[in-house]
C-alpha positions as CSV (number, residue, x, y, z in Angstrom):
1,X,-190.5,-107.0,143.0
2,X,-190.0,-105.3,140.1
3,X,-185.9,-104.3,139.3
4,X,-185.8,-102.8,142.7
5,X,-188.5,-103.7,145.2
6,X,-191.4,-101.3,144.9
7,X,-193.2,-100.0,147.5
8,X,-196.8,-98.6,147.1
9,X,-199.9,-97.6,149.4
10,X,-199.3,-100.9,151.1
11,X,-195.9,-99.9,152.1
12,X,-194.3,-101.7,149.0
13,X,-194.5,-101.9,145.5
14,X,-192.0,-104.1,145.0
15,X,-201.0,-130.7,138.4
16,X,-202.0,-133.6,139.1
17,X,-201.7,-136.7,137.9
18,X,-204.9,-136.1,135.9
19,X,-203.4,-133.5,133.4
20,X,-202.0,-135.1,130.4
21,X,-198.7,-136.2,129.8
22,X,-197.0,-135.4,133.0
23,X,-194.0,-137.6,132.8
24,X,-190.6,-137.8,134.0
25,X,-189.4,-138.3,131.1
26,X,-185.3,-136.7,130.1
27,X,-186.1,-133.3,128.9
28,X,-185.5,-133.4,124.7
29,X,-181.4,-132.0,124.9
30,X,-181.0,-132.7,128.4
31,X,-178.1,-134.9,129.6
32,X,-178.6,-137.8,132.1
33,X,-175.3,-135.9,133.7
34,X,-177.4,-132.6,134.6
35,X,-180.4,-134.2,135.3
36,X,-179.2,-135.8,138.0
37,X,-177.2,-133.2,139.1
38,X,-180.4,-131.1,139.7
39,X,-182.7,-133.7,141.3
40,X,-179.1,-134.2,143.9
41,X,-179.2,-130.6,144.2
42,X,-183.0,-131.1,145.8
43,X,-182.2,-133.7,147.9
44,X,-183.4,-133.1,151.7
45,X,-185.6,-130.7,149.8
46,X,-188.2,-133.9,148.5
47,X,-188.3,-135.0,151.9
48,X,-188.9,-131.4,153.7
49,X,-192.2,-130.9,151.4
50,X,-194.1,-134.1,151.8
51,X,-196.1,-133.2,154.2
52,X,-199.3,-134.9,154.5
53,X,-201.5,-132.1,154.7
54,X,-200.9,-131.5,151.2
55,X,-201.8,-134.8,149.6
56,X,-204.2,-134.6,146.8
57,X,-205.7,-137.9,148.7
58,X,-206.3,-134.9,151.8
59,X,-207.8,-132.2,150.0
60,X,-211.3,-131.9,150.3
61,X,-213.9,-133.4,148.0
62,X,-214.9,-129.8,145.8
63,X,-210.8,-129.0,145.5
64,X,-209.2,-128.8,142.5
65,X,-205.8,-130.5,142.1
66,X,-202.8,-129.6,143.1
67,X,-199.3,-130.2,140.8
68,X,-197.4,-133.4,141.5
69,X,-195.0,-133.7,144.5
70,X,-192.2,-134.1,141.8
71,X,-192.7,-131.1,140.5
72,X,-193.4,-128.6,143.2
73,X,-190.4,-130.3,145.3
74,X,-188.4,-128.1,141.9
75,X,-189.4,-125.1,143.6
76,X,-187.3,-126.2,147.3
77,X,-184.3,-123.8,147.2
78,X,-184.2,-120.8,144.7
79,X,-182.9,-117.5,143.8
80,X,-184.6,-114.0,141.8
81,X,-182.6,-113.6,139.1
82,X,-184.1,-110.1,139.0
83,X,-182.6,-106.6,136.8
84,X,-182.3,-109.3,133.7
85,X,-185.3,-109.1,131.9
86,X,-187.0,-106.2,133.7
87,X,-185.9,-102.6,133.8
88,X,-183.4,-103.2,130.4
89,X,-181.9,-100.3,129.3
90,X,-183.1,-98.4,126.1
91,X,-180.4,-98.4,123.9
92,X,-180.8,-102.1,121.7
93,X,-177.2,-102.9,122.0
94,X,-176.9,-101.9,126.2
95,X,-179.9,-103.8,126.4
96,X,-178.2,-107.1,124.7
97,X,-175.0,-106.9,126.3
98,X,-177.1,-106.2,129.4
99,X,-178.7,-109.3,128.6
100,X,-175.8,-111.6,127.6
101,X,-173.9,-110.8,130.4
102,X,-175.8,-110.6,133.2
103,X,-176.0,-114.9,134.2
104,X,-173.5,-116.9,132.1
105,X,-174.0,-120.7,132.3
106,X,-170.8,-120.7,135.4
107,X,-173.6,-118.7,137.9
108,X,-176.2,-121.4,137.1
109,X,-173.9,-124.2,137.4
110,X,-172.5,-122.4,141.0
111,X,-176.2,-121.8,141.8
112,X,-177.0,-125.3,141.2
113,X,-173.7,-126.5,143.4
114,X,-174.5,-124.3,146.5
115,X,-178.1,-125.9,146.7
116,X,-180.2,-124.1,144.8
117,X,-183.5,-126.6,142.6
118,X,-184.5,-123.0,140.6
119,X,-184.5,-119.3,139.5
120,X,-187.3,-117.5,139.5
121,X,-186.9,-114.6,136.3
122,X,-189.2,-111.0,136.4
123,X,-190.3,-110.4,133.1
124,X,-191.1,-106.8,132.0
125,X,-194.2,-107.6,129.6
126,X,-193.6,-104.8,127.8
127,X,-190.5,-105.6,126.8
128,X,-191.3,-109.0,125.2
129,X,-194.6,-107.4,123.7
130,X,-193.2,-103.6,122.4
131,X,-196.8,-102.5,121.4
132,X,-199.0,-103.9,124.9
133,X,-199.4,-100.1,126.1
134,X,-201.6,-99.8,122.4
135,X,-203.2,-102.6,123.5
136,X,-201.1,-105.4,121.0
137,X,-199.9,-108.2,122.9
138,X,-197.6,-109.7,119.5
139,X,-193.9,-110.9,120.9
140,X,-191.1,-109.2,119.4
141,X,-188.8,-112.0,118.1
142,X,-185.6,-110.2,118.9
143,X,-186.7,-110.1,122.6
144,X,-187.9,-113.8,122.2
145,X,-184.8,-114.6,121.1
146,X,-182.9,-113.1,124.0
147,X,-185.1,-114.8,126.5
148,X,-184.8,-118.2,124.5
149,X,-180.7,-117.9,125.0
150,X,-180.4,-116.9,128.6
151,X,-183.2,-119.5,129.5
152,X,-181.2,-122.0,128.0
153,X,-178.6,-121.7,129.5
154,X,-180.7,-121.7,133.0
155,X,-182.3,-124.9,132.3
156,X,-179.3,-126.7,130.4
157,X,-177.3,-126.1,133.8
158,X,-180.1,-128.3,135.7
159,X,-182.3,-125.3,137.1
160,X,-186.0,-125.2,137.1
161,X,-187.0,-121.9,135.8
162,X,-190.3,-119.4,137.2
163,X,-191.0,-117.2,134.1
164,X,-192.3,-114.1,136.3
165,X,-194.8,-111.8,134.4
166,X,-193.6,-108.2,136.5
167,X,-195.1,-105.2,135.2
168,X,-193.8,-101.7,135.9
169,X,-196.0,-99.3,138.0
170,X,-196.9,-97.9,135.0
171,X,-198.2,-100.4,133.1
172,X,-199.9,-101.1,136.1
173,X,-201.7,-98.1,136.2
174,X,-202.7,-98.3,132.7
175,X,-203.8,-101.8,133.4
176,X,-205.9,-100.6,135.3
177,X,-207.5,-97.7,133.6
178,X,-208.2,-100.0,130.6
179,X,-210.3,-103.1,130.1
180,X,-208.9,-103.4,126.5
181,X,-205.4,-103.7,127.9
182,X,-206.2,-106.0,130.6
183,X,-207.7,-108.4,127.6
184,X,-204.2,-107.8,125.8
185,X,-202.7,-109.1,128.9
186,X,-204.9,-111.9,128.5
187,X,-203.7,-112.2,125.0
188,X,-200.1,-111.6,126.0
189,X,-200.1,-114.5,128.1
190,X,-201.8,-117.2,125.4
191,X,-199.0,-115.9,123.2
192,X,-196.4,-117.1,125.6
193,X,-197.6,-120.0,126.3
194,X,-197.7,-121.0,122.6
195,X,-194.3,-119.8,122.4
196,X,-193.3,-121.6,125.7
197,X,-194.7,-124.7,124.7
198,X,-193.7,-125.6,120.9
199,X,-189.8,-123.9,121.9
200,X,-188.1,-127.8,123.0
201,X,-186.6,-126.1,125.9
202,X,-189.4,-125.6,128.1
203,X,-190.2,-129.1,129.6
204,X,-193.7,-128.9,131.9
205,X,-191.4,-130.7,134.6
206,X,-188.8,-127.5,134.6
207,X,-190.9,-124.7,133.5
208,X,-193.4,-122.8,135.7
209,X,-195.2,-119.5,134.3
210,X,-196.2,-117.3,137.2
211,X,-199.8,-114.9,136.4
212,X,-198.7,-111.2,137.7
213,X,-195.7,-110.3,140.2
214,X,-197.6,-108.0,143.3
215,X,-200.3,-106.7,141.0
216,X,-201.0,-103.7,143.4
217,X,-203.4,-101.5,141.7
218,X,-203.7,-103.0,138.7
219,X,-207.0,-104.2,139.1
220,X,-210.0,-102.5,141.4
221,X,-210.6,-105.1,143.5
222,X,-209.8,-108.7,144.2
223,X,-213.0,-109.9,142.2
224,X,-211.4,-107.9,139.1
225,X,-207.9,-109.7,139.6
226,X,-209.9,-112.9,139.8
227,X,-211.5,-112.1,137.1
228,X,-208.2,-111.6,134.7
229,X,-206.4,-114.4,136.8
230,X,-209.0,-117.3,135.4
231,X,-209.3,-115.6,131.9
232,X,-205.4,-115.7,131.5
233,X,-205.0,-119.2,133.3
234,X,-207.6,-120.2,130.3
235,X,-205.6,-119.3,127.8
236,X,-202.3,-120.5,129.0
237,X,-204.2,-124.3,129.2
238,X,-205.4,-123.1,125.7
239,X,-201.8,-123.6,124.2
240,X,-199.5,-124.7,127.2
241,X,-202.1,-127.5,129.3
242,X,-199.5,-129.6,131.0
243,X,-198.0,-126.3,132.5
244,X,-197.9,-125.9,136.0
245,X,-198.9,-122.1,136.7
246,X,-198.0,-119.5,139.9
247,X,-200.7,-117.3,141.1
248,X,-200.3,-114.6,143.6
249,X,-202.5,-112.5,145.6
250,X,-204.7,-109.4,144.3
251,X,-203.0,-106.6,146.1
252,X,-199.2,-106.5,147.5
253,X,-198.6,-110.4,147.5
254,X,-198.2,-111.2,151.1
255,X,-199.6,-114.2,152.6
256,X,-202.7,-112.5,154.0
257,X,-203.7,-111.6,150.0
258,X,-204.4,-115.5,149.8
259,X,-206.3,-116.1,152.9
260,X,-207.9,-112.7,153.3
261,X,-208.1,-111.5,149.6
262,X,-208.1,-114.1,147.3
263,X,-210.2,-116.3,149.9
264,X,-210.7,-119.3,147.8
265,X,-208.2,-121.1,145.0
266,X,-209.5,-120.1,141.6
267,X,-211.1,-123.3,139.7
268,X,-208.3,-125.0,137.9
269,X,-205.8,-127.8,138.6
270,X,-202.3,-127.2,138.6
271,X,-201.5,-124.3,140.5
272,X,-198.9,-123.2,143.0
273,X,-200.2,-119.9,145.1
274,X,-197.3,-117.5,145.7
275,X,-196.6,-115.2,148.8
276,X,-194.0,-112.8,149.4
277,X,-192.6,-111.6,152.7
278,X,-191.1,-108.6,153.9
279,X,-192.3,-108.0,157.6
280,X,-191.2,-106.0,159.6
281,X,-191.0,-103.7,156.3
282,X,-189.4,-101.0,158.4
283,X,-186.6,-103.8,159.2
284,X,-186.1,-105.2,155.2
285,X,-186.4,-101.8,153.9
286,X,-184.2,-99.6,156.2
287,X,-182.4,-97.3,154.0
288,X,-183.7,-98.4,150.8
289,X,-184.3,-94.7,150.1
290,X,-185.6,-95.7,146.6
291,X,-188.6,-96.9,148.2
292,X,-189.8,-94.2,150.2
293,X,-187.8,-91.0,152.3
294,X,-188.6,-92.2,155.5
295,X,-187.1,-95.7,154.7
296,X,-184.1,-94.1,153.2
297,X,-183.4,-92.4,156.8
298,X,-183.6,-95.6,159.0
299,X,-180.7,-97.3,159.8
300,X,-179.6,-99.8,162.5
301,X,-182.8,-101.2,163.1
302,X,-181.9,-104.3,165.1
303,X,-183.6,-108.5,164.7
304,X,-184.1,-110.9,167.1
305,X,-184.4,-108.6,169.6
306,X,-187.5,-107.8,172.9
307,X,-189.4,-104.9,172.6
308,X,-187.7,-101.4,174.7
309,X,-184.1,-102.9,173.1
310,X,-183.4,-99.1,172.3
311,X,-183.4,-96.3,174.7
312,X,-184.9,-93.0,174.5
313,X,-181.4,-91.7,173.6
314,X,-181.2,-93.8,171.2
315,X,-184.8,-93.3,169.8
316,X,-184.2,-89.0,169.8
317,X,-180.7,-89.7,167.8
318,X,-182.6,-90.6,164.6
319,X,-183.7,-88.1,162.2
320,X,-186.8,-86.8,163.8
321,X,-188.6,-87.8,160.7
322,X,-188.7,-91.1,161.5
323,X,-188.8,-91.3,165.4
324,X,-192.5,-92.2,165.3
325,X,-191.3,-95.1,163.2
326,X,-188.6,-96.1,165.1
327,X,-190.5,-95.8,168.5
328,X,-193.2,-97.9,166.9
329,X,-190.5,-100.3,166.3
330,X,-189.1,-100.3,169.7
331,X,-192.7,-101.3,171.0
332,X,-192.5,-104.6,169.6
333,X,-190.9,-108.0,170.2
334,X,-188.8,-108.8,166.8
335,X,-188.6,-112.7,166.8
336,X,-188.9,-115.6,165.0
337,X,-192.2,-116.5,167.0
338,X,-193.2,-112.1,165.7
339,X,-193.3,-113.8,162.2
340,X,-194.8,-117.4,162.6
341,X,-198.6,-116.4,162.7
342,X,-199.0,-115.4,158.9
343,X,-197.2,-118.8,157.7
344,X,-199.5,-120.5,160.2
345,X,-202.2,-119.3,159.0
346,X,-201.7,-120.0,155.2
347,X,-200.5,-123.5,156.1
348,X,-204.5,-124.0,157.5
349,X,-205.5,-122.6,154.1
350,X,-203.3,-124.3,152.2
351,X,-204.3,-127.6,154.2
352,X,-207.9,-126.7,154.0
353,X,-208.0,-126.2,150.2
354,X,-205.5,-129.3,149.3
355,X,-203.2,-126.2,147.3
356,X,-199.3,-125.8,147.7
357,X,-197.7,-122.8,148.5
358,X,-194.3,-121.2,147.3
359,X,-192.4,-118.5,149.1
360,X,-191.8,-116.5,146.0
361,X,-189.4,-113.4,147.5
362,X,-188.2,-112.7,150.7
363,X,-184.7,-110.5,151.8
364,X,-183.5,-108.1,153.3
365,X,-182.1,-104.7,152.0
366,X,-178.4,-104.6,153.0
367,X,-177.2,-101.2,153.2
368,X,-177.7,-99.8,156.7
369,X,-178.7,-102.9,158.7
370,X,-176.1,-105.1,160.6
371,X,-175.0,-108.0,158.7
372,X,-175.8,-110.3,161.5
373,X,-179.2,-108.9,162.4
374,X,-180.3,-109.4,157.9
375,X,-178.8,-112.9,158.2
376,X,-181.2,-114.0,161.5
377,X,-184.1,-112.6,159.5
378,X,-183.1,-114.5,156.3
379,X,-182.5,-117.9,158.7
380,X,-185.7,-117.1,160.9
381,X,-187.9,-116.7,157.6
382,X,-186.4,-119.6,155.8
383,X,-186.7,-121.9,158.6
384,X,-190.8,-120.8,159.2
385,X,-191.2,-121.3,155.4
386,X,-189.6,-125.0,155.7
387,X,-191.4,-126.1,158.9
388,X,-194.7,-125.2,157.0
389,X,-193.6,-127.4,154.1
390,X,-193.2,-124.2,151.7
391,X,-190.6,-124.2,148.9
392,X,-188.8,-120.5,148.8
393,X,-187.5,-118.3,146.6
394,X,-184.5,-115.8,147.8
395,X,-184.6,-112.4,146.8
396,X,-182.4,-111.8,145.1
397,X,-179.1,-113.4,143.7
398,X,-177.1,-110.4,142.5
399,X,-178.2,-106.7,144.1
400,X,-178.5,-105.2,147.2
401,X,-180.8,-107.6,148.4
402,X,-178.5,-110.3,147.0
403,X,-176.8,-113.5,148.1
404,X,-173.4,-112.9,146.3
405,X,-171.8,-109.7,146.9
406,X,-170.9,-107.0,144.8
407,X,-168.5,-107.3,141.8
408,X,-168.1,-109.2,138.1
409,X,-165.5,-111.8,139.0
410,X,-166.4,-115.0,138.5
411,X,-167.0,-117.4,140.5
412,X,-168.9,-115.1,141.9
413,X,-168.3,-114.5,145.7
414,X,-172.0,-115.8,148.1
415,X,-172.2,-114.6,151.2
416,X,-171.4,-117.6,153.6
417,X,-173.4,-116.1,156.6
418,X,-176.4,-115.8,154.2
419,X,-175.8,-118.9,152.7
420,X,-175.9,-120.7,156.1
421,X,-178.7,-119.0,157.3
422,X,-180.0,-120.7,153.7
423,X,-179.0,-124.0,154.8
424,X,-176.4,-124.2,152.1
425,X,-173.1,-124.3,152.3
């Protein structure tokens, strides 16, 4: 995603032991107190991901290696902290107040209570670098500085953060019109990492850095995203080596990028491969008009339901733009079995490779679907990522996608139904 999930062609838009140093030593300015609060707050979660298929000791001979259990079991539970560092508005002092205010240190310490090991934060590049589109990847302090504090507060609460490089469409499409900007990307991301990794705050154990949300068509083809993907992952290890790093597929980042697209882990140790899933997309995106017109006029669009559940009433009382849509729908069984054959199918590549795999968004717009039908899908996609050993990644904590509903009191107020379909309380 990127703000709001995008929606393109596709139908959206939206280490081992062998690297150095990889302790479990306290983090420098970390109390004992939060440190243990956050590896309680993982607790069935250690257990749910050791699942033999992914020992290093299983992977096959040519594999690289994959991060330590410790560290990927960080990625378990977690939440988008999305609209915080990506679509900002343009006035400087909106922006900061925007900024400031968004997450105080009482969310992450209620995130952390209900369950959750981690936040995953989009990133607008362009933000953090105000010169990339001519090509000039130098971070603006002011905007380092802004990231620095809201981190902090993140990680000092006893989160483990995924900082989430998400371009805008249009950098996108000027990413991919321009080799010279795809080498300041490059150049962008060793400038990070220095930063990230002489800072004090970002401890290896608590920090991931993840490559290019849904790159879409940013790059030509997946031998192009490849291409940038092991140039950048070079110059992170260049300043930042004991970071762990999050790479995604070359097109919409769904779990057949990595086993159809992708095809192969890139050469490097220490990796975590991301998918994100939104299927049915007629289903998560029904009324999300943002995303398309046709999305914006379904509405009602039932889950865990056999196919002919609606009748051709029913069907002729849409908006006879979308019939063919929903009739489409109606021809299908929507069940938890529907959804099991992509996570099936990445578990063999994931088991065949030796790699893990994070679930980096999944959700479900809320406006026009029933609030039970959105919280089976959440508890049918959650369960399918656990029984395939997968840590994931809620999208999102505050929006219309969001866990806590609308409104700037604090405590905020969760959504117990989502939250037990979460398997929090």
């Amino acid at each position: 995603m990127s703000g709001q999930k995008k929606v393109g062609t596709s139908g959206r838009d939206r280490h081992s032991g062998r690297a150095q140093g990889l302790t479990a030593t306290t983090v420098p300015g970390e109390t004992l107190v939060s440190r243990r609060r956050a590896l309680t707050a993982l607790g069935t979660g250690l257990a749910l991901l050791a699942r033999p298929r992914l020992a290093e000791s299983a992977a096959p001979r040519e594999a690289v290696a994959s991060p330590p259990h410790q560290r990927y079991a960080r990625l378990t539970r977690g939440l988008n902290a999305s609209l915080w560092y990506d679509w900002l508005p343009a006035d400087p002092q909106d922006m900061r107040n925007h900024i400031t205010g968004k997450f105080t240190t009482l969310d992450f310490a209620q995130m952390l209570s209900l369950g959750f090991s981690h936040i995953r934060i989009p990133i607008q590049p362009d933000w953090l670098a105000p010169r990339l589109g001519s090509d000039d990847p130098s971070l603006d302090g002011n905007s380092l500085e802004l990231l620095d504090d809201g981190l902090s507060r993140a990680l000092g609460s006893g989160l483990a953060v995924v900082l989430d490089c998400q371009a805008s469409p249009d950098l996108k499409a000027r990413i991919s019109a321009s080799a010279s900007l795809r080498h300041a990307m490059v150049e962008w991301w060793r400038n990070l990492a220095d930063h990230v990794a002489n800072h004090g705050q970002y401890h290896p154990e608590w920090t991931f850095l993840e490559l290019f949300n849904e790159p879409g068509l940013a790059f030509a083809t997946p031998l192009a995203y490849r291409a940038f993907a092991e140039d950048a992952i070079r110059a992170i290890r260049e300043k930042a080596p004991q970071y762990t790093i999050v790479v995604g597929g070359p097109q919409w980042g769904s779990a057949e990028d990595l086993f159809r697209q992708l095809r192969t882990p890139i050469a490097h140790d220490n990796l975590i491969y991301s998918f994100h899933f939104y299927k049915p997309i007629q289903f998560t995106h029904q009324g999300a008009a943002w995303a398309s017109r046709e999305y914006g006029l379904l509405h009602d669009l039932p889950w865990d339901v056999d196919r002919g559940f609606l009748s051709p009433q029913q069907v002729a009382g849409y908006d006879p733009a979308v019939q063919d849509i929903v009739r489409s729908y109606n021809g299908e069984d929507h069940r938890k079995w529907s959804l099991a054959w992509a996570f099936t199918e990445l578990a063999k590549w994931s088991e065949t490779h030796g790699q893990r795999v994070w679930l980096g968004e999944f959700g479900v717009w809320r406006s026009a679907v029933r609030p039970e039908h959105r919280v089976a899908w959440i508890r049918d996609v959650r369960e399918l990522a656990e029984e395939h050993g997968f840590g994931w990644c809620l999208w999102e904590a505050v929006g219309a996608f969001g866990l806590f509903l609308p409104g700037d009191s604090r405590p905020r107020m969760a959504d117990p139904a989502v939250l037990a379909a979460l398997g929090l309380n």
